[in-house]
N, C-alpha and C positions, 0 to 999 in steps of 0.2 A: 448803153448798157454798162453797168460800172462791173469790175473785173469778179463782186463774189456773186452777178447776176444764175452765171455758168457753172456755178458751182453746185455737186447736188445737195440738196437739202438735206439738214443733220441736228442733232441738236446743240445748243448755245456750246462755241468754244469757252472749255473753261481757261481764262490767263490767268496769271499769279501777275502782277504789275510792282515793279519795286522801284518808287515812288515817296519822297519825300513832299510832293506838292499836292494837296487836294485839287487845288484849279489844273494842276497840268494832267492829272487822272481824269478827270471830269471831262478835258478838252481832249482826251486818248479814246476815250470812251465815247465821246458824241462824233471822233473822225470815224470810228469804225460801222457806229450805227449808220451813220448819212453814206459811208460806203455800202451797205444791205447786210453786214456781217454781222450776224448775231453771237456776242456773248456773255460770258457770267466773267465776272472780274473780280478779283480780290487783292487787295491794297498791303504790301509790307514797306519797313522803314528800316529794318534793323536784320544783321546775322541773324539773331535769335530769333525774329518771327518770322523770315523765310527760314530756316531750317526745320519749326514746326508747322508752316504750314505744307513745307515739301512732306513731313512724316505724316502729316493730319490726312491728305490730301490725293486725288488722279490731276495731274494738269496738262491743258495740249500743250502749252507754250510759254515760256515768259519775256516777259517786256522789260528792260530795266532802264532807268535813269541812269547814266555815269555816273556822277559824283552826288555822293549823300551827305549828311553830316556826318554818320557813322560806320557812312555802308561805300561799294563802289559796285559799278558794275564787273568789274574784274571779281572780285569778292564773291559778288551773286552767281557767274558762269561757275566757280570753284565747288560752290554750295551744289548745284544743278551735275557737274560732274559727279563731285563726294558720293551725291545719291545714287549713280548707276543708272539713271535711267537714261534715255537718248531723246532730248528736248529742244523742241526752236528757241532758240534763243536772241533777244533784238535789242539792242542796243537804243533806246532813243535820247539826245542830251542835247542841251543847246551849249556844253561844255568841252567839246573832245576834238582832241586836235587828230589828224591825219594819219600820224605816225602811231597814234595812241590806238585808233581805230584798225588799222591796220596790225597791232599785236594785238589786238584784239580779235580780230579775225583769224589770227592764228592760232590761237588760244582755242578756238570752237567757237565763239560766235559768230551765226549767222550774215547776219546785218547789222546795218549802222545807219540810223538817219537823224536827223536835225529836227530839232521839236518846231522850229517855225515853217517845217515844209513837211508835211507829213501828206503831202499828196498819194505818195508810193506804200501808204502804211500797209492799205490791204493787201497788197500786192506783193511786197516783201512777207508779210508773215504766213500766206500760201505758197509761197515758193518756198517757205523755210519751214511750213508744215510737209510739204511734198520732200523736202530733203531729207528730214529727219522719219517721214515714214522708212524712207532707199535703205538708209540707216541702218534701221531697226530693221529692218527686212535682211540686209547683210549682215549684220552679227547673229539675225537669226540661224540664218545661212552655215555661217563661220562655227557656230555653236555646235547644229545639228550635223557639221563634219567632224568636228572633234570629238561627238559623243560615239558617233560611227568608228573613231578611228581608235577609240577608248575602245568598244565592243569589241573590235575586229583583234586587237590587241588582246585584250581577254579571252577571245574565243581561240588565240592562236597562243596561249599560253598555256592553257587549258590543253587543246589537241596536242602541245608539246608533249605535257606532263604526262597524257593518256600514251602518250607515243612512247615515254623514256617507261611507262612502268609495264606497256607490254613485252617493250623490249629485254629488259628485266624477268618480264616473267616466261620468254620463250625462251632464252639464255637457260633459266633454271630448270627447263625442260631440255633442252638439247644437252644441257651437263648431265641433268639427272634421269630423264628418261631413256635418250639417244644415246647419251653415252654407254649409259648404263647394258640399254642392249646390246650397242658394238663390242663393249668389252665380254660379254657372254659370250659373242660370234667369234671373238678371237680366243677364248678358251675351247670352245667346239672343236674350232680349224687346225688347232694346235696339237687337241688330241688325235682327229682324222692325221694331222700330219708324222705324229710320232705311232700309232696303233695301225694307220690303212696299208693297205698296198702300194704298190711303189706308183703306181699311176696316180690312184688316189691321195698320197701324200707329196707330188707333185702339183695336182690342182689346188689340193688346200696350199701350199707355200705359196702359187699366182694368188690365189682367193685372197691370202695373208699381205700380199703387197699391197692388192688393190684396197685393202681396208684399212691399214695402215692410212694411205691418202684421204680415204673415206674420214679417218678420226682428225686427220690432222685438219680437214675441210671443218668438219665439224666446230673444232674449237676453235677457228678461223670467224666462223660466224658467232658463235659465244662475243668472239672478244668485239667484235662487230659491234654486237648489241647492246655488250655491258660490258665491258673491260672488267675484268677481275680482277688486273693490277693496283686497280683503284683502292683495293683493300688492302693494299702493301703501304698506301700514301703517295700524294700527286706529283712528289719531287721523283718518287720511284717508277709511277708511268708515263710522266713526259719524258723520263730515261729511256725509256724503253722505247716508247713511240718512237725517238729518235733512231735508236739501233734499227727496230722497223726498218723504219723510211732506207736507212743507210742496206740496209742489208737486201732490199727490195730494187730498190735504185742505185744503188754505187755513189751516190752525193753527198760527200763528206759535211756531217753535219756537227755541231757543236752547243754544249748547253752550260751556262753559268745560272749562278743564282747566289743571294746575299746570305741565305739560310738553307739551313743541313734541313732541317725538318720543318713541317705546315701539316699543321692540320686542320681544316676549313669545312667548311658544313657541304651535305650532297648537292644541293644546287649553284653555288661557289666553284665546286672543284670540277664538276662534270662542262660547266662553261668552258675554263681553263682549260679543261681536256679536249673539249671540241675544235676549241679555236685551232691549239694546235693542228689538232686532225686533219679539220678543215684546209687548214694553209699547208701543210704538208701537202694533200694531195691537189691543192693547185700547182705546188710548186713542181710535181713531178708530171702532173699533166699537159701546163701552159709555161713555165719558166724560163726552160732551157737551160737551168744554174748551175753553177759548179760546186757551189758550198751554201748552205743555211746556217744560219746561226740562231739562235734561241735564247733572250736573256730574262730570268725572272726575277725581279724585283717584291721584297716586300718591306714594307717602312710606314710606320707613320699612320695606322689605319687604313692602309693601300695596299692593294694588290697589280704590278703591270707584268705582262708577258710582253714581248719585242719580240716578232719571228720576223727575219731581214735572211732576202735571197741574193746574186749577185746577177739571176738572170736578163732575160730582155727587157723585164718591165712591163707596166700597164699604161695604157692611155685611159685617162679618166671617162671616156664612156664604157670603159669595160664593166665600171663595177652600175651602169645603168641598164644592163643586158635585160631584157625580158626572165632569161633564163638562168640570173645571176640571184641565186635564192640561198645558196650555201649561206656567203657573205654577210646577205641582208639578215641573215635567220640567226644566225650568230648575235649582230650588233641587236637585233629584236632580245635576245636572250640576255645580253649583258645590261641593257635598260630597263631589263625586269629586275635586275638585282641593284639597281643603283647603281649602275657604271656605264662606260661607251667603248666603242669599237669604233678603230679610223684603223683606215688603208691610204696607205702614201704611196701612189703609182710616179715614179720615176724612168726615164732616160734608161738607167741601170740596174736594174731590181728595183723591189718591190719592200716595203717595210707593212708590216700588219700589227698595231698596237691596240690591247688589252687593259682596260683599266677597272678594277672595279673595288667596293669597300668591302675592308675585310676587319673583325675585332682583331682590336693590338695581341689577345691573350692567340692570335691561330699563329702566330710567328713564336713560335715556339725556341728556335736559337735563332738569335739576328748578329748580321754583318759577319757572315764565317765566310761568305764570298768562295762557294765551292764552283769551281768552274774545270774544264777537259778541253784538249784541243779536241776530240770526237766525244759523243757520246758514249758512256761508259757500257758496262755489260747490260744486260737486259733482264728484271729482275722479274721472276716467276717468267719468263719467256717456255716456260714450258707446261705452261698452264694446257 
């Protein structure tokens, strides 16, 4: 039983055959038939008519001759690549040396055989149709992940944006409604405290403490949700962040930068804001550090933030945690705007770099190189 007995019935393989000899087509095409392999064969000699017959044309496979007058089989696998599609491709020549076949093979061709032994013909170009299915079937594969990974991407840029503009709009509810009440409640208590009896102008001065903490919670969570400082400019709430953190933790922190002023679009700056955040409250919850430092670069169409701790440092499976989302959710944010996020886990601290594009006109003064040994005062800190 010869090898395409087993094979199940289908209709004629269509080959493209690239082919300078009528007799050696004629002799390709009567091994295949006496093998039981039925197909439709069509003859080229030149670049030009395999490139029009690859656009004319579906083909399962090609066959080519090495050396043409005008053509090569190297030439022909280039043509078969060019097009994108993923094809058997078979080398047949009574022309080609070992080494030749052999980059050839590297190149993507399948196979290689000698025109005066074409014993193995069928048999090589089912095993190079079955390869080239795997192929196809793997880039399909490769494909239908990365259009997953495009969605998932999307859909998590999306829920970002739904997330920063609720956040946004409960901020302008806690300012404006919440607030708005507590400041009433602290004019009421005020009055009870100055008009009541002495008992009752007692309870309201406790009442008056306790809401005190009450507003200050409040604007605690404002700035949570949308930092306000943000509308001062980003040089003036990474200031502040800084003082934060120092003032929260006792960790002497420090902030340079090459420009006094930047002004950068809302999704630019609210990055920048995070990452800091971000790293800030790693460094006060896992560091153990003694001092942060904070450097912001802009130049050149580029935006870099550098937060660098002196703590214990990370070993690189930390940033693979299950529950290391912060991090990932950040450098997800920065690849949405055309930039990346790397963390350098060291021995001795930790380094977190920020890169992303920014227009030359958001560097507003360049190379003023404003720097503090701490962060300076804290601006609108009393928001």
């Amino acid at each position: 039983m010869s090898a395409a007995d087993s094979r199940p019935s289908r209709a004629p393989l269509k080959l493209l055959v690239v082919e300078d000899s009528e007799l050696d087509f004629e002799l390709l095409l009567a091994t295949l038939a006496r093998d039981g392999l039925a197909v439709s064969a069509t003859r080229v000699e030149t670049r030009e008519q395999m490139t029009q017959a690859m656009a004319d044309g579906e083909w399962d496979a090609v066959i080519s001759d090495h050396h043409l007058p005008v053509f090569s089989s190297i030439e022909a696998l280039q043509v078969v690549q060019a097009s994108g599609r993923i094809l058997p491709f078979i080398i047949v020549s009574g022309m080609i040396g070992e080494e030749t076949a052999v980059a050839a093979m590297k190149s993507g061709a399948d196979d290689y055989l000698v025109k005066g032994r074409l014993a193995r013909l069928v048999p090589a170009l089912l095993n190079a149709l079955s390869a080239a299915q795997a192929r196809r079937e793997r880039q399909r594969a490769i494909t239908a992940l990365e259009e997953s990974e495009q969605r998932l991407r999307r859909l998590l840029a999306h829920m970002e944006t739904v997330v920063d503009e609720e956040r946004a709009a409960i901020a302008r509810e806690v300012h404006d409604d919440v607030g708005g009440m507590l400041t009433a409640l602290r004019f009421d208590l005020s009055w009870i405290e100055r008009n009541g009896d002495a008992r009752s102008a007692e309870r309201a001065r406790h009442a008056m403490s306790t809401l005190a903490q009450v507003m200050q919670t409040a604007q605690r969570i404002q700035r949570n949700l949308r930092p306000p400082v943000l509308d001062a400019g980003l040089l003036p709430a990474l200031d502040w962040q800084l003082e934060e953190f120092k003032r929260r933790t006792g960790i002497a922190a420090s902030f340079s930068s090459n420009v006094e002023t930047l002004e950068l679009a809302a999704d630019p700056a609210m990055t920048v804001y995070r990452t800091l955040q971000e790293s800030l409250i790693n460094v006060a919850k896992h560091a153990q550090a003694g001092s942060v430092r904070v450097d912001l670069i802009a130049s050149a169409g580029q935006l870099s933030l550098e937060i660098s701790d002196d703590g214990r440092g990370m070993v690189a499976g930390d940033l693979d945690k299950p529950t290391s989302f912060g991090l990932r959710g950040l450098a997800e944010r920065a690849e949405r705007i055309g930039g990346w996020l790397d963390v350098s886990p060291g021995e001795r601290g930790t380094c977190v770099l920020l890169s992303i594009p920014i227009a030359d006109a958001a560097t507003a003064a360049g190379n003023t190189d404003t720097a503090a040994g701490d962060a300076g005062p804290a601006p609108g800190s009393s928001a």
